[in-house]
TORZAVEX-156697 format. One record per residue (C-alpha): x, y, z. Coordinates in nm, 2 decimals, always signed. Each point is the difference from the previous one (the first is absolute). Layout:
N
[node [X, Y, Z]] ...
//
This chain:
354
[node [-0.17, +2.70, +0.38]] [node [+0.04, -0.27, -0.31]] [node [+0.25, +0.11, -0.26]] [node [+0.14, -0.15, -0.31]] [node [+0.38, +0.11, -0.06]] [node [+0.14, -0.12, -0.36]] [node [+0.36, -0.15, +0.04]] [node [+0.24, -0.13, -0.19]] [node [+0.33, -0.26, +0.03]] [node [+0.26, -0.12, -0.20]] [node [-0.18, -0.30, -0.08]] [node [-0.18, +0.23, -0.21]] [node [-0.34, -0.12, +0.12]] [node [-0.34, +0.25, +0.01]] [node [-0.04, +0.00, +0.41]] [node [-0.32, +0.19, +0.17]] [node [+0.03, +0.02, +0.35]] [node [-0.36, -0.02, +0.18]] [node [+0.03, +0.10, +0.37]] [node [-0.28, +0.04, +0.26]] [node [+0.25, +0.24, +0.27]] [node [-0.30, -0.08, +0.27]] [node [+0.12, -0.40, +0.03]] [node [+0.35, +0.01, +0.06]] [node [+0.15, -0.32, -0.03]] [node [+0.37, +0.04, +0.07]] [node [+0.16, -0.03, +0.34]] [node [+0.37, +0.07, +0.11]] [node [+0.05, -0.29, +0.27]] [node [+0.25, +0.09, +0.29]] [node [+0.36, -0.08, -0.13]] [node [-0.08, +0.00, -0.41]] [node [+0.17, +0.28, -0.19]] [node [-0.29, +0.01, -0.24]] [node [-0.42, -0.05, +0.04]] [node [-0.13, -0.31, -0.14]] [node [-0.36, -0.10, -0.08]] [node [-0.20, -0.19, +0.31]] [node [-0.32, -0.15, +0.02]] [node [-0.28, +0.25, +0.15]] [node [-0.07, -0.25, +0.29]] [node [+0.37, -0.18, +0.10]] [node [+0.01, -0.22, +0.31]] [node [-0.10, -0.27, +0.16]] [node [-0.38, -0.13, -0.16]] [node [-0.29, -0.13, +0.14]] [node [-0.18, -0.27, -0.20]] [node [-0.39, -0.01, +0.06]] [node [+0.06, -0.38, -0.09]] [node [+0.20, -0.26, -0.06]] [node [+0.01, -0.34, -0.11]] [node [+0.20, -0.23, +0.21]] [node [-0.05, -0.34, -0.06]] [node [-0.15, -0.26, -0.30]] [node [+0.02, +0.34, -0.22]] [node [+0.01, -0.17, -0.31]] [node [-0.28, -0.30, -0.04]] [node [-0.09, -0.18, -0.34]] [node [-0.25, +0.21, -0.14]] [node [-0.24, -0.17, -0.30]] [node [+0.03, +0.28, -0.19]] [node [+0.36, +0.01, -0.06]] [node [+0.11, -0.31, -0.17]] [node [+0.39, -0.07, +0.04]] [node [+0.22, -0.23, -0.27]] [node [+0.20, +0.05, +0.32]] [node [+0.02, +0.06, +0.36]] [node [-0.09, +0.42, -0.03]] [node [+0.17, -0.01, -0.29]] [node [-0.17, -0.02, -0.40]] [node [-0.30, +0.14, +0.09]] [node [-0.29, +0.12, -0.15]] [node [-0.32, +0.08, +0.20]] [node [-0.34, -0.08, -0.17]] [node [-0.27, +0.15, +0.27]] [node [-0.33, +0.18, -0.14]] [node [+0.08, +0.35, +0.01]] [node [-0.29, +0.27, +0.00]] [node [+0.15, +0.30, -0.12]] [node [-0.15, +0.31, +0.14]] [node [-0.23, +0.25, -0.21]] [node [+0.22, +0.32, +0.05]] [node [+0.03, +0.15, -0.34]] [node [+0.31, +0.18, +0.02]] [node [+0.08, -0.09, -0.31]] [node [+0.40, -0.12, +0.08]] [node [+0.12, -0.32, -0.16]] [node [+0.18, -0.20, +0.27]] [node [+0.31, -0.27, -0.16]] [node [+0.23, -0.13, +0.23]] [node [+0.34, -0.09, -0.14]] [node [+0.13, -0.16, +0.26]] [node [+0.14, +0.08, +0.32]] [node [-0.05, +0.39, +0.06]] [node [+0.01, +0.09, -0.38]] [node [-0.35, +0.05, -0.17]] [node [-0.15, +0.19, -0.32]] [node [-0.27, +0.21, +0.06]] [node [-0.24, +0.12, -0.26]] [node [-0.17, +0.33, +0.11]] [node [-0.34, +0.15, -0.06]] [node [+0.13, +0.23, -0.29]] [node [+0.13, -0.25, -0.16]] [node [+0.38, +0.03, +0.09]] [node [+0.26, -0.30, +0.11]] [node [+0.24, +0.00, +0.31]] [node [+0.24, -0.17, +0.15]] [node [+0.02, -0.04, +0.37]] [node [+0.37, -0.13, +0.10]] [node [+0.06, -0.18, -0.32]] [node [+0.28, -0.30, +0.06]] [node [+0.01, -0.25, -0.28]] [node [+0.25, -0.22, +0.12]] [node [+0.28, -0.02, +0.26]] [node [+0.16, +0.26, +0.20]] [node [+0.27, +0.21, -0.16]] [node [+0.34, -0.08, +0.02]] [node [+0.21, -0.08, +0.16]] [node [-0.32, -0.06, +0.28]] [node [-0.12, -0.27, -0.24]] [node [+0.31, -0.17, +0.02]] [node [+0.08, +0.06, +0.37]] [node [-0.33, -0.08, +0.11]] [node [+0.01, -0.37, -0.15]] [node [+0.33, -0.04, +0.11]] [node [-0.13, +0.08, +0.36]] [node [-0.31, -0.30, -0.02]] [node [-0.23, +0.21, -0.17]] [node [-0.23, -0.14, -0.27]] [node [-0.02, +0.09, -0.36]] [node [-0.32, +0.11, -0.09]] [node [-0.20, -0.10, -0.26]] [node [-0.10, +0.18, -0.31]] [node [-0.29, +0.25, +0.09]] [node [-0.28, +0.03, -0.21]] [node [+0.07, +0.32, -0.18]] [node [-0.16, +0.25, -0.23]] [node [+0.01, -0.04, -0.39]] [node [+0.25, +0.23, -0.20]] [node [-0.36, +0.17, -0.14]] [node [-0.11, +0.06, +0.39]] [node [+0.34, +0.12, +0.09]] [node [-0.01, +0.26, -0.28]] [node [-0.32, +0.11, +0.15]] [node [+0.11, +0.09, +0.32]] [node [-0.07, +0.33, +0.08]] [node [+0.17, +0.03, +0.36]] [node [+0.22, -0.20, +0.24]] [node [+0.00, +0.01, +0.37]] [node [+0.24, -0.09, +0.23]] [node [-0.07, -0.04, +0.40]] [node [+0.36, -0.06, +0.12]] [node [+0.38, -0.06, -0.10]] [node [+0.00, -0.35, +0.09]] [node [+0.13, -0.24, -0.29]] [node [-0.33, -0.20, +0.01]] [node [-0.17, +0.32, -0.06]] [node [+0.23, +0.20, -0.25]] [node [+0.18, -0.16, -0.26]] [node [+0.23, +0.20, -0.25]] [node [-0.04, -0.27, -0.26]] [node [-0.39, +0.08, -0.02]] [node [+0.04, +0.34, -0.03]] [node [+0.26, +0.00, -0.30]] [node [-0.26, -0.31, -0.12]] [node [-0.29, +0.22, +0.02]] [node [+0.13, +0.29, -0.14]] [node [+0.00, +0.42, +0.10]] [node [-0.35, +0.01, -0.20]] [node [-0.22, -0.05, +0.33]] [node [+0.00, +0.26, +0.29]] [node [+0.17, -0.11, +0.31]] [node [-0.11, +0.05, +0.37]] [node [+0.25, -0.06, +0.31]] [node [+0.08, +0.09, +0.30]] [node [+0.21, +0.31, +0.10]] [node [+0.36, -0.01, -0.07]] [node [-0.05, -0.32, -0.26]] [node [+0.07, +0.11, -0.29]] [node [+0.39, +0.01, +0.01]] [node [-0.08, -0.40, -0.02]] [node [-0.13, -0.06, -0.32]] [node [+0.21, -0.10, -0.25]] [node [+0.15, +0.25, -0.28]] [node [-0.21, +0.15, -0.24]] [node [-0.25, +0.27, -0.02]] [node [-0.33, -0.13, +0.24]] [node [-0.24, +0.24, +0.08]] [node [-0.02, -0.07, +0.40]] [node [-0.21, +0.18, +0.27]] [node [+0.10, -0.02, +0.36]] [node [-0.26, +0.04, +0.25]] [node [+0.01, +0.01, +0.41]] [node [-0.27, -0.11, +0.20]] [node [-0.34, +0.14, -0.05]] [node [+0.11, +0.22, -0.35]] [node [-0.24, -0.08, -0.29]] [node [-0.06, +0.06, -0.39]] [node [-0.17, -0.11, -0.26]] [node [+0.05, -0.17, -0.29]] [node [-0.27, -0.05, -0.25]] [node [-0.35, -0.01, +0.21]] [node [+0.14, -0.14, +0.29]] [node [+0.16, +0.16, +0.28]] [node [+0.29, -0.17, +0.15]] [node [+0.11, +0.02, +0.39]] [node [+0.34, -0.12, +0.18]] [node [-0.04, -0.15, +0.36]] [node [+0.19, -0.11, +0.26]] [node [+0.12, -0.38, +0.07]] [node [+0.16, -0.20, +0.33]] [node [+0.32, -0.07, -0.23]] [node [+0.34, +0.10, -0.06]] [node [+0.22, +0.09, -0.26]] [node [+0.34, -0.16, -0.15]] [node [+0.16, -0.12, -0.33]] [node [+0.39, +0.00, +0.10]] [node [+0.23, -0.11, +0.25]] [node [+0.36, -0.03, +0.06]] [node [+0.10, -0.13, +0.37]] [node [+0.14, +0.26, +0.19]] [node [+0.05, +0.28, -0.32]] [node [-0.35, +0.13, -0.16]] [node [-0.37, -0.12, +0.05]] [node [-0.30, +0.25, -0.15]] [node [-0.26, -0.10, +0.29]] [node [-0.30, +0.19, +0.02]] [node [+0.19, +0.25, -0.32]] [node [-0.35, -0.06, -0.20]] [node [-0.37, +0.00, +0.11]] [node [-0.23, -0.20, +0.01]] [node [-0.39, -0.10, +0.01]] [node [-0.34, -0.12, -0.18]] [node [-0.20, +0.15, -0.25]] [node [-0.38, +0.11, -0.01]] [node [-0.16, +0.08, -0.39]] [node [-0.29, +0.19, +0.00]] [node [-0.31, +0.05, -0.28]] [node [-0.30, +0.11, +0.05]] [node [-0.01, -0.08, +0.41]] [node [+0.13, -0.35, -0.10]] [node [+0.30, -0.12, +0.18]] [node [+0.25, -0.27, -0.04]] [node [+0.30, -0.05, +0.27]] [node [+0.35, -0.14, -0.07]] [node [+0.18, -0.06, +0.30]] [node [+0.33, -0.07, -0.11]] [node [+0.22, -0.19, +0.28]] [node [-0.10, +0.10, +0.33]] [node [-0.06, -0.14, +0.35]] [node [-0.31, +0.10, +0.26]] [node [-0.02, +0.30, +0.13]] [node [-0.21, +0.37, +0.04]] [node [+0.03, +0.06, -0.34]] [node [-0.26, -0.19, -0.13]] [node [-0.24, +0.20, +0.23]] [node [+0.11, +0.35, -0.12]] [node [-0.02, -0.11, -0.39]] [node [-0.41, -0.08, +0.08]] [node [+0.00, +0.29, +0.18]] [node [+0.16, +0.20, -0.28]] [node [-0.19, -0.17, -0.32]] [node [-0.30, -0.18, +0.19]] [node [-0.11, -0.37, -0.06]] [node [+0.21, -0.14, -0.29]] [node [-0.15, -0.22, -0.31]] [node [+0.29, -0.20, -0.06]] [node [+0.29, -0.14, +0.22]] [node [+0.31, -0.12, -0.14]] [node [+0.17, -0.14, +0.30]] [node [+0.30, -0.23, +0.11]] [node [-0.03, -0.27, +0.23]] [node [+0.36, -0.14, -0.05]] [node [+0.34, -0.01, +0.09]] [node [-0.07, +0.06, +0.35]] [node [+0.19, -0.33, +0.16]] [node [+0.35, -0.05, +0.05]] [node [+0.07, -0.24, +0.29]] [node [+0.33, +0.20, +0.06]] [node [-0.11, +0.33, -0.03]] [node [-0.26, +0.00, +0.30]] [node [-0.26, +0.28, -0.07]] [node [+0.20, +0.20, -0.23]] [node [-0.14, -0.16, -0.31]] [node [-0.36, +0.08, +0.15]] [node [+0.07, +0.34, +0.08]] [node [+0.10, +0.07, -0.41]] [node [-0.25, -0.24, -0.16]] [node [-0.40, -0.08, +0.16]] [node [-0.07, -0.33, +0.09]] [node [-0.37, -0.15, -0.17]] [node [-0.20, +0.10, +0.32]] [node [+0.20, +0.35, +0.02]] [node [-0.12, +0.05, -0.35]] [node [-0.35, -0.10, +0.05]] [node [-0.01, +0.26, +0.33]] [node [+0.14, +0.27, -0.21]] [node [-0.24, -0.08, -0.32]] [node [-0.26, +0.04, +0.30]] [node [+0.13, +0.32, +0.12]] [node [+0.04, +0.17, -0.39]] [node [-0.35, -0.15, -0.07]] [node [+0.08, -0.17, -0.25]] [node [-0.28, -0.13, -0.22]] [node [+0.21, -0.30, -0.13]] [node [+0.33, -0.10, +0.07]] [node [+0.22, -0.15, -0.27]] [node [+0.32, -0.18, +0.19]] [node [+0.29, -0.02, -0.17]] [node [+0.39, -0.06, +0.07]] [node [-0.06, -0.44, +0.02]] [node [+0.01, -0.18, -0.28]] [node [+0.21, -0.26, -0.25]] [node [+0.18, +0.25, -0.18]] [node [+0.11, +0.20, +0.31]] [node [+0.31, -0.06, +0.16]] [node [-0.11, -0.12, +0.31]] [node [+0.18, +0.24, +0.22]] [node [-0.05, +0.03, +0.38]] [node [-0.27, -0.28, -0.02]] [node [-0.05, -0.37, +0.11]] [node [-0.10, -0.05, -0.35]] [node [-0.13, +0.15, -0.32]] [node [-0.39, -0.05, +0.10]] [node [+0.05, -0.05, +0.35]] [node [-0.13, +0.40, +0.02]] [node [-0.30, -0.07, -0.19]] [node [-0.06, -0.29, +0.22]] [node [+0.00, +0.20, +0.28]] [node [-0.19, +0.30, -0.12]] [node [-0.29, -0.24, -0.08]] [node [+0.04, -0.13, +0.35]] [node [-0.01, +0.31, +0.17]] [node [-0.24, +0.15, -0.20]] [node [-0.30, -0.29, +0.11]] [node [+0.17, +0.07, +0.34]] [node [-0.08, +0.34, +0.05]] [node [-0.27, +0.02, -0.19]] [node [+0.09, +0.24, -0.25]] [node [-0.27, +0.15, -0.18]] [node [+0.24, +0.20, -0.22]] [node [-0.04, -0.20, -0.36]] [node [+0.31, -0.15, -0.09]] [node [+0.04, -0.06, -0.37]] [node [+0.27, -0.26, -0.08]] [node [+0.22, +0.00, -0.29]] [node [+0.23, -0.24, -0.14]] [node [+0.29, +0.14, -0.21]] [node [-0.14, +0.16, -0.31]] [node [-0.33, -0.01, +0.04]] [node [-0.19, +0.32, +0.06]] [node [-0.31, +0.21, +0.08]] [node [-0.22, +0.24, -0.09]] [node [-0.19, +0.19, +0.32]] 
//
């Protein structure tokens, strides 16, 4: 059964709760006082492939001021005739503005800048990178937005900054349990679990699982709110249309039971970054899909283009060999295994119409 139960908090927000009881998603491990949210496939993975060596050779189409870093790629593009009517922009790194076929404007994991504090500060402090200034909507897009969506907590994902920037005008979708981390003020938030829908305007909206993980704070030895929040990707639907937000994930099942669920899918929106530490081992890949384990699951959702995204010179370059060096690799590996999914490449702030 999918039920909608209206809450409220002292944060005075408007919270709906959307909650399919047929997915559970919440597991008490042995020894925890209290369930947490868990992946729906946990383990040990098994990678249909894998690059292992040369991963990441000059391409012509990707023309670098320097080594996999300034980039811009120039190939010919054919875009594919799908006439779904969604207007594709990518922002930069996992943030993009999406037009819909009724004319409304979303969000998908707006971040403008860096992370909140004090992770902005710590972050640098730690070697990290500043990023540079995303290309970002106008102050007359922004005050069209209709709807925000969030897929996860994470601080490149969710920034409290945006949200007071962007205002309590536009209706905002998150993951279960989310909502207590918005900023104060009176936002109209719906949380949804796995597999819950609605609707808003003509187009119906559906919450689906991820390979991620969930966490904002942490204090050694005292509190940490690991797996407190949900959550997942997002599929919009009009008219037997579908576009597909991942959201941070790594490879697993999932991608098989969301074609199952919602057949092939028009348009993919999916990461192939941050999956490379060389102290980490596989942990990075098991959170975040290399290039080739994106272009197996675009295979296995059916996607009828894939449009990459998490690479790029206003990212921060997290997890990676370099800013591009995903890119590189995805066009590798795509001429490798002969991918016949269409993969439509943007550079930050250009966009599409399919």
């Amino acid at each position: 059964m999918i039920f909608a139960l209206l809450a409220g908090c002292a944060s005075q927000h408007r919270v709906t709760v959307i909650n399919n009881e047929n997915y559970p998603v919440k597991y008490a491990e042995s020894g925890q006082s209290e369930a947490i949210f868990s992946n729906a496939y946990p383990g040990k993975k098994t990678y249909p492939v894998t690059c292992e060596k040369s991963c990441y050779p000059a391409h012509p189409d990707l023309i670098c001021e320097e080594p996999d870093d300034r980039c811009h790629y120039i190939g010919k593009q054919i875009s594919p005739v799908l006439q779904t009517q969604f207007t594709v922009q990518w922002l930069g790194h996992a943030s993009f503005l999406i037009k819909t076929p009724d004319e409304q404007t979303w969000l998908l994991d707006p971040v403008s800048g860096q992370f909140d504090w004090p992770v902005n500060w710590a972050f640098v402090v730690s070697g990290g990178r500043n990023r540079n200034t995303p290309n970002w909507p106008t102050a007359a897009e922004l005050e069209a937005v209709n709807a925000v969506f969030y897929s996860h907590i994470h601080y490149d994902h969710f920034n409290k900054s945006d949200i007071q920037a962007i205002g309590a005008k536009p209706n905002y979708f998150v993951p279960l349990e989310f909502s207590d981390y918005f900023p104060s003020g009176n936002y109209n938030i719906t949380e949804m679990s796995w597999y819950a829908q609605t609707k808003l305007g003509e187009v119906n909206i559906h919450f689906v699982p991820a390979n991620h993980f969930s966490n904002r704070m942490w204090v050694p030895f005292l509190y940490s709110d690991y797996g407190k929040t949900l959550w997942g990707g997002w599929v919009f639907e009009h008219q037997g249309k579908t576009l597909y937000f991942a959201g941070d994930t790594g490879y697993s099942k999932h991608f098989k039971d969301i074609q199952e669920k919602y057949g092939e899918i028009d348009i993919c929106l999916l990461p192939i970054a941050s999956y490379y530490h060389p102290e980490e081992g596989n942990w990075f890949r098991y959170v975040h899909t290399t290039p080739e384990d994106a272009l197996v699951a675009a295979q296995e959702l059916g996607c009828k283009v894939m449009i990459p995204w998490g690479y790029g010179n206003k990212s921060w370059g997290m997890g990676d060999v370099s800013a591009h060096a995903p890119l590189k690799r995805l066009l590798y590996m795509k001429e490798r295994l002969n991918s016949k999914v269409p993969a439509y490449i943007l550079n930050e702030g250009e966009s599409i119409s399919l």
